[in-house]
N, C-alpha and C positions, 0 to 999 in steps of 0.2 A: 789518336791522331798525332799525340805529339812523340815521333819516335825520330831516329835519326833517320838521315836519306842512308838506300843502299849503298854500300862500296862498292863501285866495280872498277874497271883499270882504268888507268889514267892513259896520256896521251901517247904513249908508244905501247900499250896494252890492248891484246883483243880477246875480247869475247864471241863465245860461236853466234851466228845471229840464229833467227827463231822462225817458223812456216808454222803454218794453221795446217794439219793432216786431215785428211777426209775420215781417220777414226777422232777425229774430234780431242786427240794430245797433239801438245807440242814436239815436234822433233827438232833436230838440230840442224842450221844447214850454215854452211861456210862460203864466205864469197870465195870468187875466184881469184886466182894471183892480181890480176888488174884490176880487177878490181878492189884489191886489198890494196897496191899501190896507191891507186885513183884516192882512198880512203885518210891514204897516210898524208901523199900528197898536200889535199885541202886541207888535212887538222895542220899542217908542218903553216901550210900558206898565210893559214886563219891565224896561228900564233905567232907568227912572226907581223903581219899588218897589225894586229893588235898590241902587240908591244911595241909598236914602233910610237904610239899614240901617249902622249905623256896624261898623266893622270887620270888614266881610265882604268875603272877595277869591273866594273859590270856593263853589258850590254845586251841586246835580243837580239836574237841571230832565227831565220829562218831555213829549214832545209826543204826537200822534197820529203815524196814518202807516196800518200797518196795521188794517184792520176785523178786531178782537179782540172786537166783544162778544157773536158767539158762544159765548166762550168766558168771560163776563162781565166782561171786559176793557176799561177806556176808553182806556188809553195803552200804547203800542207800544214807544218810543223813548226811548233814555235818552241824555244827555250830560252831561258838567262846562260850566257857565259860569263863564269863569274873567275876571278883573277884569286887564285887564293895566297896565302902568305908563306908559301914556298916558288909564288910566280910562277907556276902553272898555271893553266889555264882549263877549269871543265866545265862542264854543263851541267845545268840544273833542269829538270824537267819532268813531266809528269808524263808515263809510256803506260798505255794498254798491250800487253802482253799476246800472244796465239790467239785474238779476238775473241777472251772470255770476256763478262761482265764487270771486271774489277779492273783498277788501276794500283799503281804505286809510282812513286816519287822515285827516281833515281837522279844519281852524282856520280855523272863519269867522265870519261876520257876524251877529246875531242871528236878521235878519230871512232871511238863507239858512235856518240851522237851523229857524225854525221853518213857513217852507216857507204851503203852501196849508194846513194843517191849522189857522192859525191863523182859518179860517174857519169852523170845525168842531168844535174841541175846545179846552176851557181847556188850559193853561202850568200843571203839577204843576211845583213847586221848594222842594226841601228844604234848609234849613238846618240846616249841620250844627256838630259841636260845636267849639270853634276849635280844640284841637290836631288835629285829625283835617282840619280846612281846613288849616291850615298845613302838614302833610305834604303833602297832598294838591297845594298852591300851588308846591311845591318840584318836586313831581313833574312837574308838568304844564308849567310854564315851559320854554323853549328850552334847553338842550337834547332834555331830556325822554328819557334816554337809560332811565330805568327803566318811566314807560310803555310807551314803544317795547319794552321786551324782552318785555312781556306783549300783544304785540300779532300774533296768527296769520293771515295773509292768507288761509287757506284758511277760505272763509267758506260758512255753513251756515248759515239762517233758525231751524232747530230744532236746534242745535250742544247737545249732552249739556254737562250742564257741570263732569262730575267728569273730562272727557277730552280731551287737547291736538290730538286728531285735526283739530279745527275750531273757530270760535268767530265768536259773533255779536254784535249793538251792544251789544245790554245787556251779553253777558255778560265783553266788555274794561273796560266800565266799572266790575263786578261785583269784576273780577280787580285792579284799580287800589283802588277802596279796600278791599278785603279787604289786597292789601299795604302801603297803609298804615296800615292798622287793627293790624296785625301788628307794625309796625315800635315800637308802642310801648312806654314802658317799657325803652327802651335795647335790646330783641331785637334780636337779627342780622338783617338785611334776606333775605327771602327773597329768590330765585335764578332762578327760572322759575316755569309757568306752573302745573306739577307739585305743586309745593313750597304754591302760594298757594292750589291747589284742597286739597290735604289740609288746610290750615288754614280752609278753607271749610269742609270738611266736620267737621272737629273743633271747631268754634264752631258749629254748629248753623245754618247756612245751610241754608234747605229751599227747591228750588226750584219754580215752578208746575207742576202737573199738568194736559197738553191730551189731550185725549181726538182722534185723528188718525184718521177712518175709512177703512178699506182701499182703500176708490175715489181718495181722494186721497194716498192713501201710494204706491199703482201710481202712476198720475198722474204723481207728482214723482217718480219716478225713471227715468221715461220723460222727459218733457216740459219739467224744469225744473233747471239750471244752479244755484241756489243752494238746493236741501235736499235733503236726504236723513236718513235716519235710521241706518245703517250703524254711526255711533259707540252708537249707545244700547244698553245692555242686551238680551240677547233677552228676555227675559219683555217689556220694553217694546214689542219689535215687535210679541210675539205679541199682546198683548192693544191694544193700540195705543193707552197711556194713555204719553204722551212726556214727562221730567222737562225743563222749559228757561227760561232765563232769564226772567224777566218783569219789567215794572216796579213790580209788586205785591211781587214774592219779594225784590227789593230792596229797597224801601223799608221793608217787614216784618222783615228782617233788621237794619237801619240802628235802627230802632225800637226791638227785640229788645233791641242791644246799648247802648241808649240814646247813639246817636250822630245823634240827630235828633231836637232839642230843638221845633223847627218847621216848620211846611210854610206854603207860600203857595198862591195859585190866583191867575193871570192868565185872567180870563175870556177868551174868543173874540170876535171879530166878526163876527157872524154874514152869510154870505153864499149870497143863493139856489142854491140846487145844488150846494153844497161838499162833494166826497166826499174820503174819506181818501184820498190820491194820494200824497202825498207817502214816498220810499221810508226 
């Protein structure tokens, strides 16, 4: 658990993005020039609004990714932008891969993180209240050994989140500041992953409610390498209304406990045919 995050490029750096193949590997695929623009664009936008901000080194930022507005949903994806001590600015966050079963923690570049969607969908980023950045800045720096403890490679799209069987983007970033939400006031540092969900659930974290219809709950458990619903409650199968991280459930929480004085909006640039892609 306790390793460092991946290196990948920093803010004027690209990496190939990634497709799920129908033989079941990843291949490579590249956005398009506008869409690389579109890309550069929002990470250039997002660092400049963020430095303009005096003494802010960490914040959550949401992007697209998944098509959630089914489900009345605009953003998917949740990560720390964290300020580091060359004043760059990247992201922290945890990415499921070509939709295999595993996760990893990556640290990259703005303009990685926010991928094709910044063709698509505004940049949600919350500022939050400074002692709760500052935990949060301590945590997330190199070593990072207390992130990394709350970090579950067994990764699930619709991961329960009262249960350590699995766990998904939102819901490590969820687990991160609930612990350090927790740590304040001189408390004991909680311990696992265990310990931070009961204190989830004892501070009134409510998570979103999806409604999952049976076609698509067969479906993925035939077809698909990262969901399943196995951890969730039975009443939840049966009825197929699934409790799971969202970027709503979070931000509503953050709110709730008044640990989120402001939010921003980095609009998008918009690009013809930009569909949610990005994983």
């Amino acid at each position: 658990m306790d390793r460092p995050f991946l290196s990948l490029a920093l803010l004027l750096l690209l990496a190939p993005a990634t497709a799920w193949a129908d033989s079941g590997t990843c291949r490579e695929r590249y956005p398009s020039p506008a869409a690389e623009a579109a890309m550069f664009d929002v990470a250039w936008t997002t660092a400049e609004r963020l430095d303009a901000l005096p003494d802010v080194d960490v914040v959550i930022a949401a992007r697209g990714g998944q098509d959630l507005s089914r489900y009345g949903l605009r953003h998917s994806h949740l990560a720390f932008l964290l300020r580091d001590d060359d004043g760059r600015w990247r992201a922290v966050h945890l990415l499921n891969r070509c939709k295999t079963d595993r996760s990893l923690l990556y640290y990259e570049g703005l303009a990685n993180f926010i991928g094709e969607t910044g063709g698509h969908t505004d940049l949600r980023i919350g500022l939050l209240e400074p002692a709760l950045a500052a935990r949060l800045k301590a945590m997330l720096q190199s070593p990072a050994t207390a992130a990394h403890a709350l970090h579950e490679p067994r990764y699930n799209v619709v991961a329960y989140p009262y249960r350590t069987d699995f766990q998904n983007s939102n819901g490590w970033v969820l687990e991160v500041l609930a612990a350090a939400m927790a740590s304040a006031d001189g408390a004991a540092p909680l311990q696992d992953r265990a310990q931070v969900q009961q204190w989830l659930r004892a501070n009134g974290y409510l998570p979103s409610v999806l409604h999952i219809s049976l076609g698509k709950r067969v479906g993925a458990r035939v077809a698909v390498a990262n969901a399943t619903t196995t951890d969730h409650p039975v009443a939840e199968r049966v009825s197929g209304n699934y409790s799971v991280v969202s970027v709503e459930s979070v931000f509503d929480f953050l709110r709730a406990r008044q640990q989120l004085p402001q939010e921003l909006s980095i609009p998008h640039v918009p690009v013809a045919g930009a569909t949610a892609a990005t994983p």
